[in-house]
C-alpha positions as a LaTeX table, in Angstrom:
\begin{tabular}{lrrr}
\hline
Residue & $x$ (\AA) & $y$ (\AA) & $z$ (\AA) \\
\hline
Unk1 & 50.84 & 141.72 & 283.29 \\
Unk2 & 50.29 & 141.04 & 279.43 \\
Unk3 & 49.22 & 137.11 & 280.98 \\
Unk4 & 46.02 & 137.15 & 278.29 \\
Unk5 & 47.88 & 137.91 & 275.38 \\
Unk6 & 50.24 & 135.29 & 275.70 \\
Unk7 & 50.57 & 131.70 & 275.15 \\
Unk8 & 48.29 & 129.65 & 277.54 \\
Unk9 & 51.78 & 128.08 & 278.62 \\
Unk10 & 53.12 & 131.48 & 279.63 \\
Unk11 & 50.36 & 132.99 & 280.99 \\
Unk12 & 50.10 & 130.00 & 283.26 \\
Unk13 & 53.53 & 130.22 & 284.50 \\
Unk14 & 53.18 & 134.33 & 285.10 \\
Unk15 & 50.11 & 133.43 & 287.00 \\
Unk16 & 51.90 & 130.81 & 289.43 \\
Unk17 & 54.51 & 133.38 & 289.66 \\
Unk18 & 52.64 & 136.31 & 290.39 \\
Unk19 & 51.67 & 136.89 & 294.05 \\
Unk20 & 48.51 & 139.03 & 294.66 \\
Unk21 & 49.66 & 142.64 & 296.26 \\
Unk22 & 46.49 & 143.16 & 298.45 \\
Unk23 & 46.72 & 141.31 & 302.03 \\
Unk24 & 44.45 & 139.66 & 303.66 \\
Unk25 & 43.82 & 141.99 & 306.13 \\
Unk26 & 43.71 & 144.43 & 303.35 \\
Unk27 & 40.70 & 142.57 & 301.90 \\
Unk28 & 38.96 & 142.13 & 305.27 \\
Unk29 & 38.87 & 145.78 & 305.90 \\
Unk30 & 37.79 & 146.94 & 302.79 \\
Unk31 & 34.87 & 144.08 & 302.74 \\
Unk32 & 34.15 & 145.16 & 306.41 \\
Unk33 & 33.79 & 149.12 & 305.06 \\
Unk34 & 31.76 & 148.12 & 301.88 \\
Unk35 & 29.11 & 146.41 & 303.59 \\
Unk36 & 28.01 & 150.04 & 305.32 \\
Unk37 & 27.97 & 151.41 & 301.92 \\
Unk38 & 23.97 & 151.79 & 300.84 \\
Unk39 & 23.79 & 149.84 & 297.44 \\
Unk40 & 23.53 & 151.94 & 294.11 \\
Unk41 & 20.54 & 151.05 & 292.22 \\
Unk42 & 20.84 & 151.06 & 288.47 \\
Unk43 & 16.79 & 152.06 & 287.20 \\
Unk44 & 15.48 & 150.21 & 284.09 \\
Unk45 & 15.78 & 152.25 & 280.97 \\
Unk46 & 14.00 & 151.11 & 277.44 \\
Unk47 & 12.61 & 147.89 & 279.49 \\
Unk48 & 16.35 & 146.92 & 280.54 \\
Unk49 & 17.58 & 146.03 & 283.45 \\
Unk50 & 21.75 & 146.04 & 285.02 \\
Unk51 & 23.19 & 143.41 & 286.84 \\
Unk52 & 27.30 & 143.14 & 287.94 \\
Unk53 & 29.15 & 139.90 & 288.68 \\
Unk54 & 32.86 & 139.09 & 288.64 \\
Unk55 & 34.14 & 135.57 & 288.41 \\
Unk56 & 37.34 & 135.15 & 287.43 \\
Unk57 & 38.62 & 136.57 & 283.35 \\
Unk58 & 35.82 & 138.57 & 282.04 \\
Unk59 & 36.43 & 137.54 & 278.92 \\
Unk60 & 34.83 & 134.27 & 279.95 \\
Unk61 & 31.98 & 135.61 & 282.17 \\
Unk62 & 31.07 & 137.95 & 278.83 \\
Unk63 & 30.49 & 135.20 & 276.90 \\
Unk64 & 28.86 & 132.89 & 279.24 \\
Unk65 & 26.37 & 135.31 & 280.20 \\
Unk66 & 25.93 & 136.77 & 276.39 \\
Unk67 & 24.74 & 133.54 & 275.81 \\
Unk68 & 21.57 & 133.47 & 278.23 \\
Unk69 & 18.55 & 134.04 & 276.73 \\
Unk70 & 17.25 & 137.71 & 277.76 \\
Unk71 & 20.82 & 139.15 & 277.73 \\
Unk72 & 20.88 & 141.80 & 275.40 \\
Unk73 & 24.82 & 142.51 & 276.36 \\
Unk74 & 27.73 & 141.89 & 278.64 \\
Unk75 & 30.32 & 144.47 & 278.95 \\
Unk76 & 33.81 & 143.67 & 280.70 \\
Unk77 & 34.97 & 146.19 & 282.93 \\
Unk78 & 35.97 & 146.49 & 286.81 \\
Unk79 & 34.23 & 146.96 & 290.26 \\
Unk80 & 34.73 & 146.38 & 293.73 \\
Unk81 & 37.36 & 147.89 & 294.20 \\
Unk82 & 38.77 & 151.61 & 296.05 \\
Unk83 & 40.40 & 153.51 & 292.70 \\
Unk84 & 38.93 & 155.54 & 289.93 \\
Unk85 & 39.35 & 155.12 & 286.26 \\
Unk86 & 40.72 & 151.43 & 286.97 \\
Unk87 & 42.73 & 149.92 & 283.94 \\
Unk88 & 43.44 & 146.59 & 282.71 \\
Unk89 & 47.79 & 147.14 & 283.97 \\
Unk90 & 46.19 & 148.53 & 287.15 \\
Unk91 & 43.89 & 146.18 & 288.54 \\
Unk92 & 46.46 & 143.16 & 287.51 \\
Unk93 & 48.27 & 144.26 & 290.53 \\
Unk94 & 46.16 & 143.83 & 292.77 \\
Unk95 & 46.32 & 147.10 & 294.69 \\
Unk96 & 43.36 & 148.77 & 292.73 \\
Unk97 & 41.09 & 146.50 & 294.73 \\
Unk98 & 38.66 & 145.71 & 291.57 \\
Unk99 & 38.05 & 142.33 & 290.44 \\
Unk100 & 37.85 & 141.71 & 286.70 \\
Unk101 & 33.59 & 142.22 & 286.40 \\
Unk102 & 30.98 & 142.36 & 283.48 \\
Unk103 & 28.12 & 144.06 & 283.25 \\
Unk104 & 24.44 & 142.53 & 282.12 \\
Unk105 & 21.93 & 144.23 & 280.36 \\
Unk106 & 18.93 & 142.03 & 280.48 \\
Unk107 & 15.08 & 142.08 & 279.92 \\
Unk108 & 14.16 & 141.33 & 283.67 \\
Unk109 & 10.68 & 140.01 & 280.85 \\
Unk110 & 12.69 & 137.24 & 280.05 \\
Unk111 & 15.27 & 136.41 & 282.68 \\
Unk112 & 15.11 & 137.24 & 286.21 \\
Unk113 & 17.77 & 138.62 & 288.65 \\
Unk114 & 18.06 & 134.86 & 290.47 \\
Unk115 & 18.19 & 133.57 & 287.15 \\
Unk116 & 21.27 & 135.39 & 286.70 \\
Unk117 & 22.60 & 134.72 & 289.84 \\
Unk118 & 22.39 & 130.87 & 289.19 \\
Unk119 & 24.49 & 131.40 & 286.23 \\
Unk120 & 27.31 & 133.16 & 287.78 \\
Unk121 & 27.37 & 130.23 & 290.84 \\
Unk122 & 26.32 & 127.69 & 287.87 \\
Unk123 & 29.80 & 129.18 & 285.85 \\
Unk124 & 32.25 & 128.52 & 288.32 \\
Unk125 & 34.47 & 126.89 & 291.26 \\
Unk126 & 32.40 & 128.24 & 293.75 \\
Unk127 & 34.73 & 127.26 & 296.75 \\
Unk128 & 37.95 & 128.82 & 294.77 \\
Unk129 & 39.25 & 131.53 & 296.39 \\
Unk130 & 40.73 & 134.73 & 294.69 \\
Unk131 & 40.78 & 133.74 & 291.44 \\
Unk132 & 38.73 & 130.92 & 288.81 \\
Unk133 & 40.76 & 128.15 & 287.40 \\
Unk134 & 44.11 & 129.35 & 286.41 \\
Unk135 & 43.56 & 133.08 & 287.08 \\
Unk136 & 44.42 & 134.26 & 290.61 \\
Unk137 & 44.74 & 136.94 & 292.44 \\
Unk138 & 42.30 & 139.31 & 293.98 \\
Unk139 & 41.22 & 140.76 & 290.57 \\
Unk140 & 40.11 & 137.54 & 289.55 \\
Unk141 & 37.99 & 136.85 & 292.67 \\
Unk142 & 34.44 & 136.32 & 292.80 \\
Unk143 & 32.26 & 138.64 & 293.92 \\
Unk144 & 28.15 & 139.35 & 293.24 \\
Unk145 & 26.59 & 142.45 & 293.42 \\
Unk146 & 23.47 & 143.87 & 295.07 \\
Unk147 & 21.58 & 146.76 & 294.07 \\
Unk148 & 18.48 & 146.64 & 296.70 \\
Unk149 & 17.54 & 144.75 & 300.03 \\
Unk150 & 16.00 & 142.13 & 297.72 \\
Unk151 & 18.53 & 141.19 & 295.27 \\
Unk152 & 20.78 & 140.54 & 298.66 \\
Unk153 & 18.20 & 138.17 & 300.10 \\
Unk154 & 18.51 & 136.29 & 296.65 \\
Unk155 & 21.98 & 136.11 & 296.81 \\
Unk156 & 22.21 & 135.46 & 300.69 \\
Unk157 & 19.42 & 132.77 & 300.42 \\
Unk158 & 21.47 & 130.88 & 297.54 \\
Unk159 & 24.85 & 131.10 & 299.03 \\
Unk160 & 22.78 & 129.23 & 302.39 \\
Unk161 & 21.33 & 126.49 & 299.82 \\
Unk162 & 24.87 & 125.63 & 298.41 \\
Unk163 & 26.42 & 126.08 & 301.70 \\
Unk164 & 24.54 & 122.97 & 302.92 \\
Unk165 & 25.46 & 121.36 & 299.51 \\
Unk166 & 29.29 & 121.77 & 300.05 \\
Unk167 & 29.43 & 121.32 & 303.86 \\
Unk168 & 32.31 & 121.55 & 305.22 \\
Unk169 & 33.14 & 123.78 & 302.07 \\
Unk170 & 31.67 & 126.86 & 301.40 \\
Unk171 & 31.15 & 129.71 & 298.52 \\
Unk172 & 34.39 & 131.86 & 298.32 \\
Unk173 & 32.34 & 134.75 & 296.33 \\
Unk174 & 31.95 & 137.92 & 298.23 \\
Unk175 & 28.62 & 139.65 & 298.42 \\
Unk176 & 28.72 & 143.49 & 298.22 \\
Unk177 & 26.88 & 146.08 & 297.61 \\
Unk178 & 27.16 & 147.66 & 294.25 \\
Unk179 & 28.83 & 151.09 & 294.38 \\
Unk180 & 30.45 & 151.82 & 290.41 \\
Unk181 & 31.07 & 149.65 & 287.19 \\
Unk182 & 33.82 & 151.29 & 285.05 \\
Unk183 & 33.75 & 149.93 & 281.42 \\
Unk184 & 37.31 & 148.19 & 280.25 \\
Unk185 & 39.04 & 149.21 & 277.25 \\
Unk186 & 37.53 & 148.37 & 273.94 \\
Unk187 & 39.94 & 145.37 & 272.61 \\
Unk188 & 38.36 & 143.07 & 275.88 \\
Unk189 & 35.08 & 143.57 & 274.61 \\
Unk190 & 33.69 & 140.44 & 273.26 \\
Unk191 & 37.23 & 139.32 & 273.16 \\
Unk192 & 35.79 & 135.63 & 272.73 \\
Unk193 & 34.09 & 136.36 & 270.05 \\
Unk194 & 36.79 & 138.48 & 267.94 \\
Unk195 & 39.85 & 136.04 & 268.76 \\
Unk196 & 38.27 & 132.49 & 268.58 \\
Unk197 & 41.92 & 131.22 & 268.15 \\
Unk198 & 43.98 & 132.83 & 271.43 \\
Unk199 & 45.26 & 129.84 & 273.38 \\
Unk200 & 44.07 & 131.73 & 276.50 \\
Unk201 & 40.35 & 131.32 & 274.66 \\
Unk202 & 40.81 & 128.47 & 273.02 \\
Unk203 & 42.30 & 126.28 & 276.57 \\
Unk204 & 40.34 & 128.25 & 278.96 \\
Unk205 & 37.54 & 129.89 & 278.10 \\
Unk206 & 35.80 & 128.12 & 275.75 \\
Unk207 & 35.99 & 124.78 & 277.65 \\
Unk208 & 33.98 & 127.05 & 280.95 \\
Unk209 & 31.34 & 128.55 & 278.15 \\
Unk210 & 30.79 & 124.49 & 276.81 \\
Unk211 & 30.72 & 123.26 & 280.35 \\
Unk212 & 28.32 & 126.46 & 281.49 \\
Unk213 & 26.43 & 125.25 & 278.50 \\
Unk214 & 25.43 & 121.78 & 279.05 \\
Unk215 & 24.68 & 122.30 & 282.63 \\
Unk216 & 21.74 & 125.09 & 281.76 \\
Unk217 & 20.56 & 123.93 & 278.37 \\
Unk218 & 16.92 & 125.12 & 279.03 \\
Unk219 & 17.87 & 129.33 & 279.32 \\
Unk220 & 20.56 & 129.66 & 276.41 \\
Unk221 & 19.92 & 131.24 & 273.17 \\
Unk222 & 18.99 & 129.27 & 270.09 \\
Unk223 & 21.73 & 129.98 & 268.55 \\
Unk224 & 24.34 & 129.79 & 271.31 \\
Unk225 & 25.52 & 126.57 & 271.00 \\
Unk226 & 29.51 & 126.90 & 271.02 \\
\hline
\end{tabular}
């Protein structure tokens, strides 16, 4: 599904139109066999540190997160799911079982893991459910990674904080542990960036970067401003 590349119009209408392939029951089980899966941990290397979120396009969760102070990067890609060598056609199915997910390389100096985490709840409908504003579909769903025992008690101890916040909602975003990131193709990186005037961009994901933006003034780069 070329829905990105399109007009915002378009890609709207595919979206509505385009029914996610992986069942429910499909999702339970392979949430219920990930959570017996012990957690690869990513070691620091040059002083860096990796963290993995996915929340929604990852064109906008690249740019939101490239624009925290500490991040030296954010690479789109896919994770979460069952397949190898996931690509962009593939996982727009559905039945690849990876969500759309970036990759942070960070100076844990500067900006800590819960830090992070803050952004990606602080970035999104946290009670949507397979998908962020108009992109559904279970590559689109949320989902936060864990690497260790104590980057799940930051996650688990937020998602209990805003779970008293939304009562009766709650947080849609799954919380696994973190097996494989594979890197997308080259023309989504810092798609944002390179194609300021896309109507996906342009109606979508600049208004989540501003919005990101004015809620967490005090951790963005100087010059990040959109």
């Amino acid at each position: 599904m070329k829905r990105k590349l399109t007009t915002l119009g378009i890609a709207s209408l595919l979206l509505v139109t385009t029914a996610c392939s992986q069942t429910k029951t499909d999702r339970t089980a392979q949430m219920e066999a990930q959570k017996d899966i012990q957690p690869v941990e990513v070691p620091i290397k040059n002083g860096k540190a990796r963290a993995y979120f996915a929340s929604g396009c990852f064109w906008c969760v690249e740019a939101v997160y490239e624009s925290v102070e500490g991040v030296d990067e954010s690479i789109s890609g896919y994770s979460g799911g069952h397949t190898k060598n996931p690509t962009y056609e593939a996982s727009n199915t559905g039945k690849t079982g990876h969500a759309e997910a970036v990759e942070i390389i960070y100076d844990p100096e500067v900006v800590s893991f819960a830090t992070l985490v803050d952004v990606f709840f602080g970035s999104q409908n946290v009670t949507q459910v397979n998908g962020q504003g108009p992109d559904r579909g279970s590559q689109y769903r949320s989902i936060v990674f864990y690497q260790n025992d104590e980057q799940k008690k930051v996650i688990e101890d937020k998602i209990a904080a805003l779970n008293k916040e939304l009562a009766p909602d709650e947080v849609a975003a799954e919380v696994l542990p973190f097996e494989k990131f594979w890197e997308g193709e080259d023309y989504h990186q810092n798609y944002e960036k390179l194609n300021p005037n896309n109507p996906y961009i342009r109606g979508v994901s600049v208004p989540r970067l501003e919005k990101f933006q004015e809620k967490f003034p005090k951790i963005l780069k100087k010059d990040a401003k959109h």
